[in-house]
C-alpha positions in Angstrom: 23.5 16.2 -22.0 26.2 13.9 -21.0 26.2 11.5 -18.5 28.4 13.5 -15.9 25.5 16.2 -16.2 22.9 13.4 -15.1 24.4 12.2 -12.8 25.5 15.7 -11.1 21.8 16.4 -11.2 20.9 13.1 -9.4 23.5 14.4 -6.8 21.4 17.8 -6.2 18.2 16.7 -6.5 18.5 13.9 -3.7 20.4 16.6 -1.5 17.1 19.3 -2.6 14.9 16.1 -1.2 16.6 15.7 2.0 17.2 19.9 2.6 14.3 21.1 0.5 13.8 23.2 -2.5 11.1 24.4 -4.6 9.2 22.0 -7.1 10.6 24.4 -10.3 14.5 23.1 -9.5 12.7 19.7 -8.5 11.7 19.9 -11.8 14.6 21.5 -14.0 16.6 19.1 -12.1 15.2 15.8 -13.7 14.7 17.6 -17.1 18.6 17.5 -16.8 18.7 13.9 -16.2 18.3 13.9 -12.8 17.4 10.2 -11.0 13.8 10.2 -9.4 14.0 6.8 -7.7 18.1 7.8 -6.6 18.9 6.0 -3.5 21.5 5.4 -0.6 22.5 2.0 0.4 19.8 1.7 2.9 17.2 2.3 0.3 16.5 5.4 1.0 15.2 7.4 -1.9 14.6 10.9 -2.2 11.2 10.3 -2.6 10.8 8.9 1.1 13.3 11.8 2.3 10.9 14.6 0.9 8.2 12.7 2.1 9.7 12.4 6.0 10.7 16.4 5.6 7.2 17.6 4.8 8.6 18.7 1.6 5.0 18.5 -0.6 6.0 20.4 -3.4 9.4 18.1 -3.8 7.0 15.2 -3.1 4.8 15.9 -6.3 7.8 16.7 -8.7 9.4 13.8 -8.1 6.2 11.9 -8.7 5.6 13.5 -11.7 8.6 12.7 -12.8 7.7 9.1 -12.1 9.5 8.5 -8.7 8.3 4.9 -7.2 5.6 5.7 -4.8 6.4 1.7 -3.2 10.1 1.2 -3.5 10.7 0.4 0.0 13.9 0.7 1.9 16.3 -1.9 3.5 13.8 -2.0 6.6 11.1 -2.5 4.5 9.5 1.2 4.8 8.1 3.4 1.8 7.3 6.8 1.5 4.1 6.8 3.0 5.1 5.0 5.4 7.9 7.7 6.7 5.3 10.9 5.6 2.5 9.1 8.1 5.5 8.1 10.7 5.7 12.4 10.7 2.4 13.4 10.6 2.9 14.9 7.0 -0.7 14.5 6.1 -0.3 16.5 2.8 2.2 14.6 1.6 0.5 11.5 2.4 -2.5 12.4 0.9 -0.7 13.1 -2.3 1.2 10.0 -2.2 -2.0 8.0 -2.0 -3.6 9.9 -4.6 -0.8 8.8 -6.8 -1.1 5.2 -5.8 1.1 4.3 -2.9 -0.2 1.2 -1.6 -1.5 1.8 2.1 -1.4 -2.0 2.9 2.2 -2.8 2.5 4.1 -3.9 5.6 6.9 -3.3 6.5 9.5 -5.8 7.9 7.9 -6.3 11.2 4.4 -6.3 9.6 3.7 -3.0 10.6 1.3 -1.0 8.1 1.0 2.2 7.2 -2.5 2.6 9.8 -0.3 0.6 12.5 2.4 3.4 12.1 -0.7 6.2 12.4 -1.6 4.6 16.2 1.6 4.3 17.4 3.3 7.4 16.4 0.8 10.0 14.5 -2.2 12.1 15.8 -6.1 11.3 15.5 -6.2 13.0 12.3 -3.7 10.9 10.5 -5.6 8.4 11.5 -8.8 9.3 9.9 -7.0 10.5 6.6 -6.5 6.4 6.6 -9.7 5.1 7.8 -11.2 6.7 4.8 -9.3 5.1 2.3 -9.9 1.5 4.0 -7.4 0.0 4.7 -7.1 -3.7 5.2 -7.8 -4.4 9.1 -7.1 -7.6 9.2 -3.3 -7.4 8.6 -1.1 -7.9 12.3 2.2 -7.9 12.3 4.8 -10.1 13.0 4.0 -10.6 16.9 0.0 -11.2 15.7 -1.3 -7.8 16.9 -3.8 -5.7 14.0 -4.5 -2.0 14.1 -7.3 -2.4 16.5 -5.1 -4.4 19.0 -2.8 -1.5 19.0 -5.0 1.2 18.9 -6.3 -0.1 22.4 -3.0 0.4 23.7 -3.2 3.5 23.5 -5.5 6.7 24.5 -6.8 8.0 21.3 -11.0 8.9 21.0 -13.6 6.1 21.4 -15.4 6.4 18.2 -11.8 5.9 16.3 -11.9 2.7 18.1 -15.7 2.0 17.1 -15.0 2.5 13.5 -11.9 0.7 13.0 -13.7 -2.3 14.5 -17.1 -2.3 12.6 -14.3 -2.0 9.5 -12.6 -5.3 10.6 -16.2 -6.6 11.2 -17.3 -5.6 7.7 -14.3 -7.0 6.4 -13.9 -10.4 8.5 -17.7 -10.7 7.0 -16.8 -10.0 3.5 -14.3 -12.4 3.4 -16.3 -15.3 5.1 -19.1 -14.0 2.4 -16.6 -15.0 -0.7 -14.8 -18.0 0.9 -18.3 -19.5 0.8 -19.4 -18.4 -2.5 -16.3 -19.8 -3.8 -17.2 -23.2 -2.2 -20.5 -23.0 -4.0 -18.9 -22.0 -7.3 -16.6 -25.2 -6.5 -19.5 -27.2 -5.6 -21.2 -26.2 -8.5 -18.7 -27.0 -11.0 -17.8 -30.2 -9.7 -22.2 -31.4 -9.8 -21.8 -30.0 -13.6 -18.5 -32.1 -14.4 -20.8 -35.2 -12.4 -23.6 -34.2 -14.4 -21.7 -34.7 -18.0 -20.2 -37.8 -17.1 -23.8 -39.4 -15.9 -25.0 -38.4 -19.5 -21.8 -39.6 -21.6 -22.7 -42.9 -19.5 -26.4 -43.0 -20.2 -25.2 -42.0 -24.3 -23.3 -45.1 -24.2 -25.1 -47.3 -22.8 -27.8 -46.7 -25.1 -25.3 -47.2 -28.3 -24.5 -50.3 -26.7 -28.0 -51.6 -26.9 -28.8 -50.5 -30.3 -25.7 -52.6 -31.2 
């Protein structure tokens, strides 16, 4: 295989992610040398093409074949970010099976949930909500996933999740930052504690002398 052949099967296999194809040229395309994590100058990838096209099957080749699942583009958007921006909740269940990180941001702190609420249905939504996600993210104009779900007219007991998840969360955090003031605490009567008794040790040699 020369490099010419690579990089001609790079060519067809990012124009098979943004046209579709079947996962058996997917495949026969990066056995030839084909790119996986190809891009344009915008970042684009073929991964996060398939992804926005509702192309599964390309979608799982080109993981297999050990496409990024988190590259992100020049504006800061991954895959799952532009399969949940569609409502291609296949795809984005298979990108989170293979690891794509559902708290990344893009570059106006939007996440991936954020994205669900302002341009994906209830059921997008609850594909999310059940791998919880981090609710106490906001973007860069301070608003979180609940502050923009109440924006807009989706069903009440979305709503009443996503906050006892925030509440849960806010909690767990308060629950560590405390524990790690005791830990701290703790460690710092110890370190008092051995330089009382080094003291009292030579004090004691001092008398004997």
């Amino acid at each position: 295989m020369t490099n010419q052949d690579a990089k001609a099967a790079t060519r067809v296999l990012y124009k098979l992610a943004r046209n579709g194809g079947t996962r058996a040229e997917c495949r026969a395309l990066i056995a030839d040398g084909g790119d996986v994590n190809i891009h344009d100058m915008r970042g684009q990838t073929a991964l996060m093409w398939a992804a926005c096209n509702g192309f599964v099957d390309i979608v799982q080749a080109l993981i297999d074949g050990g496409a990024d699942v988190n590259a992100q583009n020049s504006g800061g958007k991954t895959a799952l970010m532009k399969a949940v921006e569609v409502g291609a909740n296949k795809c984005t269940q298979v990108l989170l099976d293979a690891g794509a990180d559902i708290n990344v941001q893009e570059k106006t702190g939007c996440t991936v949930l954020m994205l669900a609420i302002l341009r994906s249905g209830e059921g997008m939504i609850h594909t999310l909500l059940a791998r919880e996600p981090d609710m106490l993210l906001t973007s860069i104009h301070g608003k979180s996933a609940v502050d923009m779900l109440s924006s807009r007219e989706l069903v009440r007991d979305i709503g009443r999740k996503m906050r006892a998840m925030t509440e849960s969360q806010i909690a767990a955090r308060k629950k560590k930052e405390i524990e790690d003031q005791f830990r701290a605490a703790a460690d710092s009567g110890t370190q008092k504690t051995r330089r009382i008794i080094k003291a009292k040790v030579r004090n004691r040699s001092m008398c004997h002398d």
